[in-house]
C-alpha positions in Angstrom: 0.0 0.0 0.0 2.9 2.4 1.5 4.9 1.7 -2.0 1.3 2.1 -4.6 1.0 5.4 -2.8 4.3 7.2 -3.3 4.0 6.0 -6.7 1.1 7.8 -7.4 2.1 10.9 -5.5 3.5 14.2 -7.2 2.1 17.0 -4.8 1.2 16.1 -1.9 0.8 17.4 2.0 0.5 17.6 5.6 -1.5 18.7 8.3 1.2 21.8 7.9 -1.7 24.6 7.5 1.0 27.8 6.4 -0.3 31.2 7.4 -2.4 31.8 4.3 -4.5 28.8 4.9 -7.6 31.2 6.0 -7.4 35.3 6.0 -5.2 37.3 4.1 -1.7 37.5 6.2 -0.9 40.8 8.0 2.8 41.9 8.7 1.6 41.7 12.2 0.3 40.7 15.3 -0.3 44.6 16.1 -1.8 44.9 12.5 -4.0 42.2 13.0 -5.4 43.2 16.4 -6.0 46.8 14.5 -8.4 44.8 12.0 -9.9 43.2 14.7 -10.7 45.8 16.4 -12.2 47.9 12.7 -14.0 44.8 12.4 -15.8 44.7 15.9 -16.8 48.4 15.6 -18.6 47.6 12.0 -22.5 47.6 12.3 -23.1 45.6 9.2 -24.8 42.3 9.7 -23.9 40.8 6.5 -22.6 37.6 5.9 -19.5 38.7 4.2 -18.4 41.2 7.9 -19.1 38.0 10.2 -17.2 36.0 7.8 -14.5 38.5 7.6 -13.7 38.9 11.6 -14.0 34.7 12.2 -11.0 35.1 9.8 -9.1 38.0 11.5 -9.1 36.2 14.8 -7.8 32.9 13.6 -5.2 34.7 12.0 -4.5 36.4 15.4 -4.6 33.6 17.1 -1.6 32.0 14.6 0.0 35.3 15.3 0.0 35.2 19.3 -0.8 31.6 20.1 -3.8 32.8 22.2 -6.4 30.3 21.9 -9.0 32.2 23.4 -9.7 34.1 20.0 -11.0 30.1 18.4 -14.7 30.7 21.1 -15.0 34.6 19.2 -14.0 33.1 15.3 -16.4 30.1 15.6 -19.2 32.5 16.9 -18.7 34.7 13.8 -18.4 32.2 11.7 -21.4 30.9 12.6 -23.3 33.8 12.7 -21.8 34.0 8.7 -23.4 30.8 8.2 -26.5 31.3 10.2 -27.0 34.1 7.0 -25.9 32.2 4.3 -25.9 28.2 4.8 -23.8 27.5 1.1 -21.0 30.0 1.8 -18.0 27.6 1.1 -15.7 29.9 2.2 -17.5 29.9 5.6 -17.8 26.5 5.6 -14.0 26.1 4.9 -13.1 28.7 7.2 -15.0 26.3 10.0 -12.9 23.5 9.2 -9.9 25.1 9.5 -10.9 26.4 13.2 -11.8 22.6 13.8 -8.5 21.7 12.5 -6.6 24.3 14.9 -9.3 22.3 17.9 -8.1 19.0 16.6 -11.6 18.1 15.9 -10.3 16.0 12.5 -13.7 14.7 12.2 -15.8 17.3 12.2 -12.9 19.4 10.2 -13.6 16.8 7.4 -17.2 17.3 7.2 -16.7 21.0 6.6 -14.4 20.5 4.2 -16.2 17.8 2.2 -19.7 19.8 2.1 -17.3 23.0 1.3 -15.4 21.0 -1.6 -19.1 20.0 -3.0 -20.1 24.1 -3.4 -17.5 25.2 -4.5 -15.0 21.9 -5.9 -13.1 23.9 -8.0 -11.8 25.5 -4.8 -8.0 24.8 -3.7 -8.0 24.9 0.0 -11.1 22.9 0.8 -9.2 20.2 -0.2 -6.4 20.8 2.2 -9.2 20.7 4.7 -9.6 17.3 3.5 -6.6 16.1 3.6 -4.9 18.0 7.0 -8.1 16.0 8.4 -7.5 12.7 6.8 -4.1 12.9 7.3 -4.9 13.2 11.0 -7.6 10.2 11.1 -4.9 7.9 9.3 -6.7 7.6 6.0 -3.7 8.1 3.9 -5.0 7.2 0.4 -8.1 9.6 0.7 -5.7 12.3 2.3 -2.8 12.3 -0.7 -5.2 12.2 -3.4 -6.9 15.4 -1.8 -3.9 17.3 -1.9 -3.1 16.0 -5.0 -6.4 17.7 -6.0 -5.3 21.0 -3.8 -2.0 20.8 -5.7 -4.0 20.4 -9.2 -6.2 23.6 -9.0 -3.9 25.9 -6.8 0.0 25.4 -6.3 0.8 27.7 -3.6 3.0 27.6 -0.6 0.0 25.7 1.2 0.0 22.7 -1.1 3.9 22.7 -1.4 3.8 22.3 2.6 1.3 19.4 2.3 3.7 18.0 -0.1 6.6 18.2 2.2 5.1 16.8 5.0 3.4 14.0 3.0 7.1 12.8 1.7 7.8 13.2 5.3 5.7 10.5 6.3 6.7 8.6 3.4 9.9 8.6 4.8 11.7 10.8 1.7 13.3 13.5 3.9 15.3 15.2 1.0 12.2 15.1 -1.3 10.4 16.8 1.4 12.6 19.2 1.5 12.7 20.0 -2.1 8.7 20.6 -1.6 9.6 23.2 1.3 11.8 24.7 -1.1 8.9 25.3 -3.8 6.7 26.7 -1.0 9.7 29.5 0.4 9.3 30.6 -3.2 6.1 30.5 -3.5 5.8 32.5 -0.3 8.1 35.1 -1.3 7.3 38.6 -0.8 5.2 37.6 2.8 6.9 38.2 6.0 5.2 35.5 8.0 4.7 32.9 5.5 8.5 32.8 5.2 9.6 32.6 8.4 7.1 29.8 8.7 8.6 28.5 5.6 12.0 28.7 6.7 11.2 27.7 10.1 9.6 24.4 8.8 13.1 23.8 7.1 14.9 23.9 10.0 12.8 21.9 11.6 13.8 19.5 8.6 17.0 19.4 8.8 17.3 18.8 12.7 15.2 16.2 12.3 18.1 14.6 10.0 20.4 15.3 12.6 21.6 18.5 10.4 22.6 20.8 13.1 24.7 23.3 10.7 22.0 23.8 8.1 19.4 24.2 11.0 20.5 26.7 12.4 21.4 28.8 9.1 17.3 28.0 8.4 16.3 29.2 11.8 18.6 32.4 11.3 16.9 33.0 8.1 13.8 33.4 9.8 14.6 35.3 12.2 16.0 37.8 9.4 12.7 38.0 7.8 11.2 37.9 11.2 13.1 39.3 14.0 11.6 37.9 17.4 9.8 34.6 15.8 9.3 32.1 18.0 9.4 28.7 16.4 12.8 30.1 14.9 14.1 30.7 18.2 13.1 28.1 20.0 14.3 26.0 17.1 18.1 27.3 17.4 17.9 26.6 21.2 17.4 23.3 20.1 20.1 22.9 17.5 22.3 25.0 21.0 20.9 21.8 23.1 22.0 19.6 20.1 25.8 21.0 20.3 26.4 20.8 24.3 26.0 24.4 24.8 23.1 24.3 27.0 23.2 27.5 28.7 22.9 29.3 25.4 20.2 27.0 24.4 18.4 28.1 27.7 18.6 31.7 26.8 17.2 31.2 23.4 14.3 28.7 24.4 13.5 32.0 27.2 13.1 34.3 24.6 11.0 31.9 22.3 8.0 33.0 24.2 4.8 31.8 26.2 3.9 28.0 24.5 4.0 24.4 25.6 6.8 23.2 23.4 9.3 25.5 24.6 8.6 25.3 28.1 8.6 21.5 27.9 12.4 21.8 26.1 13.4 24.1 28.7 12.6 22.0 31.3 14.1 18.8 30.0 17.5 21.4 29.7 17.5 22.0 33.4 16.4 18.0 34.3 19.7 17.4 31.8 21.6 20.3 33.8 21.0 19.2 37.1 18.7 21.7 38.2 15.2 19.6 39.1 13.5 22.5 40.9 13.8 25.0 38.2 12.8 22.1 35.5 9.8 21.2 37.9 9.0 24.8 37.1 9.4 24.6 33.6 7.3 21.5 33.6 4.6 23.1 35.7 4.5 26.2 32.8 4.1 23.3 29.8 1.1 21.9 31.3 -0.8 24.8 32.3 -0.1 26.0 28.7 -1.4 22.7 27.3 -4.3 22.6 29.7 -5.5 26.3 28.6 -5.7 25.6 25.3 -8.4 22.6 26.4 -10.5 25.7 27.9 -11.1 27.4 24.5 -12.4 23.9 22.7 -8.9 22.3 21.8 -8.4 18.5 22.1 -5.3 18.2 23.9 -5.3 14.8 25.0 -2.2 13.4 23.2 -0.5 16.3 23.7 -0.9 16.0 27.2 -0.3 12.4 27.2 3.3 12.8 25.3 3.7 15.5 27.5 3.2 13.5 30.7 4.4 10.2 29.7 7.6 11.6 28.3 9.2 12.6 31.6 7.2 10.3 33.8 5.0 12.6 35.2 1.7 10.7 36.3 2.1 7.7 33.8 -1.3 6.0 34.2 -3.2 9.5 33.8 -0.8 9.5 30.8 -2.1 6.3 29.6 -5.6 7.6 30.4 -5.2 10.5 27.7 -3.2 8.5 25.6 -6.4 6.1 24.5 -8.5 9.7 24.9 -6.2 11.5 22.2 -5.6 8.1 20.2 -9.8 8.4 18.9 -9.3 11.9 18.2 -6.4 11.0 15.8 -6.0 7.3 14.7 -3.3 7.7 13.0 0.9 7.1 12.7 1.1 9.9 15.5 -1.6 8.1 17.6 0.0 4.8 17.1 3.4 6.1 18.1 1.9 8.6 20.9 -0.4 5.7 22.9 2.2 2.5 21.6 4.9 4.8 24.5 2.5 5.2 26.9 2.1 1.6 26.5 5.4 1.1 26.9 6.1 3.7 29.4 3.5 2.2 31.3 5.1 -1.4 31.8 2.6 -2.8 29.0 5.2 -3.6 26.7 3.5 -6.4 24.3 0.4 -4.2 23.6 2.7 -1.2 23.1 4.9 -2.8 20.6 1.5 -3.5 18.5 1.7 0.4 18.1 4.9 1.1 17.8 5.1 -1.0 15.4 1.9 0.5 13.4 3.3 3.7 13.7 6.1 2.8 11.5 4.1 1.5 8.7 4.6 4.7 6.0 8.3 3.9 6.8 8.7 7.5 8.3 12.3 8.2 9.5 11.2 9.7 12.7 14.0 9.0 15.3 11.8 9.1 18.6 9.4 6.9 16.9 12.3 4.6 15.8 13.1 5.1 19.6 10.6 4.2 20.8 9.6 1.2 19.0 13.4 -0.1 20.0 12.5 0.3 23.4 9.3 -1.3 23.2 11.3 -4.2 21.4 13.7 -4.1 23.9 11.2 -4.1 26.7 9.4 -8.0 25.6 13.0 -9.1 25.2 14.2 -8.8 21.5 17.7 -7.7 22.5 18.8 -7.9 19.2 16.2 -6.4 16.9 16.0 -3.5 20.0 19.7 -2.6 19.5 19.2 -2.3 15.7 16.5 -0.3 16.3 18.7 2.0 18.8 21.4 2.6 16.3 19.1 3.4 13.5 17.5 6.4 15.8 21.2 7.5 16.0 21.7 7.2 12.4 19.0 9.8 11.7 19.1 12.0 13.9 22.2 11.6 16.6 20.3 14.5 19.0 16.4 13.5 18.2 16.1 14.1 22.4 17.1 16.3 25.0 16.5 13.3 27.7 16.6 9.9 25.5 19.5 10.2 23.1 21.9 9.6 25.9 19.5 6.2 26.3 19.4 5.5 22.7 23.6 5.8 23.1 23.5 3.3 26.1 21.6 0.6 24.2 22.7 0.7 21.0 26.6 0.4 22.5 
């Protein structure tokens, strides 16, 4: 199946949504909240002003990271709708915000009734797929964004076909699609620094630490103060033993989960537990706020927890939670370590296992499925497994590599 579908394959995608996906992009976050605010004070209660503002706060909320904007977009959105029930644009625009929520399910049945109004329409497809994709029906998913890619090349579909040769396990090829979408995004200040973010983020995951952190430096040129940039070069820092200076960048990556959660596993790996209990303490109340404003958080939570053995059987709990949400090579990977994590090592390798069926060359999934191997007893295939996590990416984790290193010796 994995081999009949790279075959067939020529643009395809991710769950990656770039900042165009929804409303025009602004330069920024202060620009933004100026529209929103013009937007608000309008007294017109037409379809195409509700339709306009649900926009203008999902775009401030990819500007910010605030999720309590999601609550105001959906209630514009709606009230759009509420006027004109075959707008596809509102009906896309909906599946998008279920998208951001991590409601895959009902973000696919937006898209589809948005793709049958209006089917010569680009990004309703990549509705379609980023929620396919996320439910693990890969054939449906690729030829949707083939479709995207058909009607519309744009630095949307190029980062749906990055992230689909990604999963195919054809790094450089995913790369060359990233590539396509920088130039297709030229021109946009946010667009590229997401762009040339998502490159770095490339090549670290290759191990790549040099060509990282000139991606993550090009951001921040086009985008001085962007966060995934920064906290992307703390991690190449991490990667390179200097973890003080990976410290102070991860600091000034700003208020989100991921950064807090890396900063803490730099002070567990620096000695210094209290501050990393800290840390740890700022990553979950980040991850649970998000759950306030309608976001299914679950596997995030559970990777989050399970990762550094904090409450593993709650873990386990949100693990099976988030793995309904999103049966897919994430789930399988995210609940098989929880599994694992959790001393229930045979049903664990059943996912680890599954999680490596599109051959992705993910080296905490490869991890992980060596230490589930390594947990019923297969010494050998486990060690294999270890060095082959090195072999991609040397540094895929602050706190395992060093256990990757152990085993694989």
């Amino acid at each position: 199946m994995v081999a009949a579908l790279a075959a067939t394959i020529s643009l395809t995608g991710s769950a990656l949504r770039d900042p165009a996906e929804s409303a025009e992009a602004s330069s920024s976050p202060r620009g933004t909240a100026a529209l929103v605010a013009t937007l608000e004070r309008r007294d017109a209660k037409d379809a195409r002003a509700y339709l306009e503002l649900g926009l203008a706060y999902q775009q401030l909320t990819r500007e910010t990271g605030e999720a309590a904007y999601y609550p105001r977009s959906e209630r514009a959105l709606r009230r759009a709708l509420a006027l004109e029930p075959r707008n596809a644009t509102t009906l896309g625009a909906l599946g998008s915000l279920a998208l951001a929520r991590h409601d895959f399910r009902r973000g696919l049945a937006y898209g589809r009734h948005a793709a049958r109004i209006a089917p010569y329409s680009a990004l309703h497809y990549g509705v379609i797929g980023d929620a396919m994709i996320e439910l693990g029906r890969y054939e449906g998913a690729f030829a949707a964004f083939d479709r995207m890619a058909q009607l519309r090349p744009s630095s949307s579909a190029y980062a749906r076909v990055s992230y689909a040769r990604e999963l195919l396990g054809r790094p450089q090829e995913a790369e060359e699609a990233m590539r396509l979408a920088l130039a297709s995004a030229a021109g946009h200040q946010e667009r590229s620094a997401w762009v040339l973010s998502h490159l770095g983020k490339l090549a670290l995951s290759q191990g790549k630490t040099a060509a990282a952190a000139r991606r993550f430096r090009a951001a921040l040129a086009v985008s001085p103060g962007y966060g995934s940039a920064l906290e992307g070069l703390g991690h190449v820092e991490a990667a390179r033993g200097r973890l003080g200076q990976a410290i102070v960048l991860l600091k000034r990556a700003g208020e989100s989960a991921s950064a807090a959660e890396a900063l803490g596993d730099l002070y567990r790996l620096s000695g210094r537990e209290a501050l990393a209990q800290d840390a740890y303490r700022d990553a979950f109340a980040y991850l649970r706020y998000e759950t306030q404003y309608g976001v299914h958080m679950s596997l995030d939570l559970a990777t989050f927890q399970v990762d550094r053995g904090i409450r593993l059987r709650e873990g386990l709990a949100l693990a099976r939670r988030g793995y309904r949400d999103r049966p897919s090579v994430v789930g399988d990977d995210a609940l098989g370590w929880a599994l694992v994590r959790n001393g229930r090592c045979r049903e664990g390798l059943i996912f680890a296992r599954r999680a490596l069926r599109l051959r992705t060359r993910d080296a905490n999934w490869v991890f992980h499925r060596a230490m589930a191997e390594h947990c019923v007893g297969n010494h050998a295939v486990a060690r294999k497994l270890f060095r082959r996590a090195l072999d991609i990416n040397p540094h895929f984790s602050i706190l395992w590599s060093s256990v990757a290193r152990q085993h694989a010796a």
